[in-house]
N, C-alpha and C positions, 0 to 999 in steps of 0.2 A: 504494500500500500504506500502511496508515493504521499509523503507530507510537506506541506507548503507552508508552514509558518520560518521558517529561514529565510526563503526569498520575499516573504512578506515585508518582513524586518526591513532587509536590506534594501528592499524598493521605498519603503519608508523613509530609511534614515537617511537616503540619497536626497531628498528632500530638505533636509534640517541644515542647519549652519546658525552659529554663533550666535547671529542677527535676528535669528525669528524665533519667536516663541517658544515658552518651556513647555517641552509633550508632558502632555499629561495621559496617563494610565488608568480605562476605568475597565472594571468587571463587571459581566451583566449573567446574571441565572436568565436560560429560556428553557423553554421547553423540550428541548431536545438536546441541553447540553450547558456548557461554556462557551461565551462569548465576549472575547475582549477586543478592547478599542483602545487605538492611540489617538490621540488628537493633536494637532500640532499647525495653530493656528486655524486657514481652510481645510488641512490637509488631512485625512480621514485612513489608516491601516488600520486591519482587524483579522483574527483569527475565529475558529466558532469551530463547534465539537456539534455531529449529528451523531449522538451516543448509538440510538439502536441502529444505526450501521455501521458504526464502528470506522469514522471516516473524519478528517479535519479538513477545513476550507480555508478559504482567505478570500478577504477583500479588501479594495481599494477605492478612497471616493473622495469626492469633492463638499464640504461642509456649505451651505448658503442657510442661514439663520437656523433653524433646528433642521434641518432634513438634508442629508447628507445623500448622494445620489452617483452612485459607479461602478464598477463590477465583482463579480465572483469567479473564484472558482475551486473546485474541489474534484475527486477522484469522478465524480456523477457528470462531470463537465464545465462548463462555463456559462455568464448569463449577467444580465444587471440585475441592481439592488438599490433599492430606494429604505434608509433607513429613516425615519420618522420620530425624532425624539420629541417627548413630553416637556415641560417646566423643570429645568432645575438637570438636566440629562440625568435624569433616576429612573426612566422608563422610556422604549421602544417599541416599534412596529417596526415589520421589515416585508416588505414587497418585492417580490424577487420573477424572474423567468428567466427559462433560460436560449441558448440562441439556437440550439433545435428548433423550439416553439415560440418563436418571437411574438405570436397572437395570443397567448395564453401567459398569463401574471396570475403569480398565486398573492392572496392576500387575505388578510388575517388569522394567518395559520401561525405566524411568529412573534413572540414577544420575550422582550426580555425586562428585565428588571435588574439595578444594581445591587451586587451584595453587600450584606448588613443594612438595605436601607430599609427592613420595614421596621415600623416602632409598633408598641403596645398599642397604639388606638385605631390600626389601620387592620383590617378585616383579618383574619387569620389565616382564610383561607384565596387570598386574592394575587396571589401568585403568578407567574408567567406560568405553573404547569396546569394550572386551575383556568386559563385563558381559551385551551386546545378546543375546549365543547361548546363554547359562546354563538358560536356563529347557528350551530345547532336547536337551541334552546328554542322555543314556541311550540305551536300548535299545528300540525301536519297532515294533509291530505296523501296517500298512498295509493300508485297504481304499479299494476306490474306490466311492464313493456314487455308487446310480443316483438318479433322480427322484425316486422315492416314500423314497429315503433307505436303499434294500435296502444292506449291507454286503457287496463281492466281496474275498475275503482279495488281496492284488497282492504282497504279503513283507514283506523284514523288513529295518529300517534302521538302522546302530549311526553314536548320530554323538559324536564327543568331541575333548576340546582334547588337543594333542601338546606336544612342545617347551619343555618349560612352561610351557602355558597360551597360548604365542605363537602357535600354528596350530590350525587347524578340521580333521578328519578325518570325513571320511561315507562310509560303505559302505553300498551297499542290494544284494540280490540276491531274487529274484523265486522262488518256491517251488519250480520244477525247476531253477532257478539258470540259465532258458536268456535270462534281460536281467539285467546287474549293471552297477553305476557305482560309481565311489571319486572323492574330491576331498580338493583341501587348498586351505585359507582363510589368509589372516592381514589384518592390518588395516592397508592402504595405508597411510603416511606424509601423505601430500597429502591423501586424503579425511576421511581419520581412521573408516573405516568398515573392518568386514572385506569383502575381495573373494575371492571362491571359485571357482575354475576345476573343473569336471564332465568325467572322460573316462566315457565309455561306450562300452558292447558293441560297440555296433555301428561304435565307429569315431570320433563326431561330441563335439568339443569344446565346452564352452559355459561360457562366464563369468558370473558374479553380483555383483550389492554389494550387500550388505544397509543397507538404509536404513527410515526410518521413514514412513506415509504414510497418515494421516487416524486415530491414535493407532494403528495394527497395524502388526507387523513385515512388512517385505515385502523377499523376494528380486528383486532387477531386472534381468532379463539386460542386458550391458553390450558383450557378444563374443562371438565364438566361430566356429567351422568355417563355420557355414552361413548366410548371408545373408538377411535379412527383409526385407520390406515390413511389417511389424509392431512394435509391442514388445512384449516380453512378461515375467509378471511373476508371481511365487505368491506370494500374500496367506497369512499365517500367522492365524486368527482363534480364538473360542473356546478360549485358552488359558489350563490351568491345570496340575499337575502330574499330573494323569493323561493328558492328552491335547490335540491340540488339531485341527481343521481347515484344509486347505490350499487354496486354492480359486486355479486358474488363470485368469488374469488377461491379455488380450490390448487392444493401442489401437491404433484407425488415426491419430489427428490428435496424433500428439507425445504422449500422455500427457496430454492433456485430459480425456479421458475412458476407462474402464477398462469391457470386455464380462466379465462374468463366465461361465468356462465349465466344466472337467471339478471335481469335488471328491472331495478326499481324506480322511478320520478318520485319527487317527493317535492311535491307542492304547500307554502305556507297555507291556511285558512283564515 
């Protein structure tokens, strides 16, 4: 695995001289990792950790008032980045594509936050890894897509944070209400992700960890009642605030490779 935080540095420090401003060093917790920033004046280097794959990136940008704007790259390839900092640079958003897909920006899947900045009076559970399921959160219309993309109504899904904000609750029930499922999430300690356990109708348990994986959200089953020869996994895709697509996801050799199969729309109400 090929790491890029040394030429980051160096393309950095090529930058710096005597005369310009003292770089300043901050750290930011995200969801998927570490991520650190040099600053040094306009001039913007950074490193970032994508933990569940086990990969380091780098980037390069240009600072204009809070929102820093220029490229990536890591072992997944290359791409811009739009970093978007808060009041005070204790908090981000990072908007990224990559140049594969020059029409396609992901965006709010990433946030980071500075460490040690939260205090006693700021929510407990309000985290960059607490951020991953936001975009998710409302009340949900479901169909299942045939081939040619016909829409079949399958019901209706309410999913929201509990506890303050420290657990995941999902309800779905199916139009005569004769398949329903409920679950509660919260965000492991150890993984630093949320993990979500499914009971269903019919009886059969099944656990999730939401992680990230080729810039789209994905659910990954991890457990549950009933035993595979498989893994299996729902890709969250085409997401914006009205909706987004679910497309399930099965692998025979470890998660090398993913067969795409049933698909879902999922319309807000």
């Amino acid at each position: 695995m090929k790491l890029f935080l040394p030429s980051a540095l160096s393309l950095f420090l090529s930058f710096s001289s005597p005369a310009q401003s003292e770089i300043v060093h901050k750290t930011y917790d995200t969801e998927f990792g570490r991520f650190d920033l040099w600053f040094n004046g306009d001039q913007v280097s950074g490193t970032y950790e994508i933990a569940p794959k086990k990969i380091i990136g780098s980037i390069w940008a240009t600072l204009e008032g809070q929102v820093a704007s220029g490229r990536w790259t890591d072992p997944d390839g290359v791409g811009d980045i739009i970093l978007t900092f808060e009041e005070g640079f204790k908090q981000f958003h990072a908007d990224y594509r990559g140049d594969d897909e020059p029409d396609k920006w992901y965006r709010g899947q990433w946030h980071g936050t500075i460490q040690n900045a939260t205090s006693s009076e700021e929510a407990p559970c309000s985290g960059p890894s607490h951020q991953l399921v936001r975009p998710f959160l409302g009340t949900w219309l479901e169909y299942e897509l045939t081939e040619d993309d016909t829409e079949n109504f399958i019901g209706t899904l309410e999913v929201r944070l509990g506890v303050g904000g420290c657990s995941l609750l999902q309800q779905f029930h199916s139009p005569d209400s004769s398949f329903f499922y409920s679950t509660q999430g919260f965000v492991d300690v150890a993984s630093g992700f949320w993990e979500e356990t499914y009971v269903f109708s019919t009886g059969r348990i099944s656990e999730y960890q939401w992680i990230v994986d080729q810039g789209d959200v994905v659910q990954r089953r991890i457990g549950g009642s009933r035993s595979t020869g498989t893994m299996h996994q729902l890709r969250f895709t085409e997401v914006t605030d009205k909706g987004y697509i679910v497309v399930q996801e099965t692998s025979n050799d470890g998660g090398q490779t993913w067969i795409a199969g049933e698909r879902t729309r999922v319309k807000r109400k």
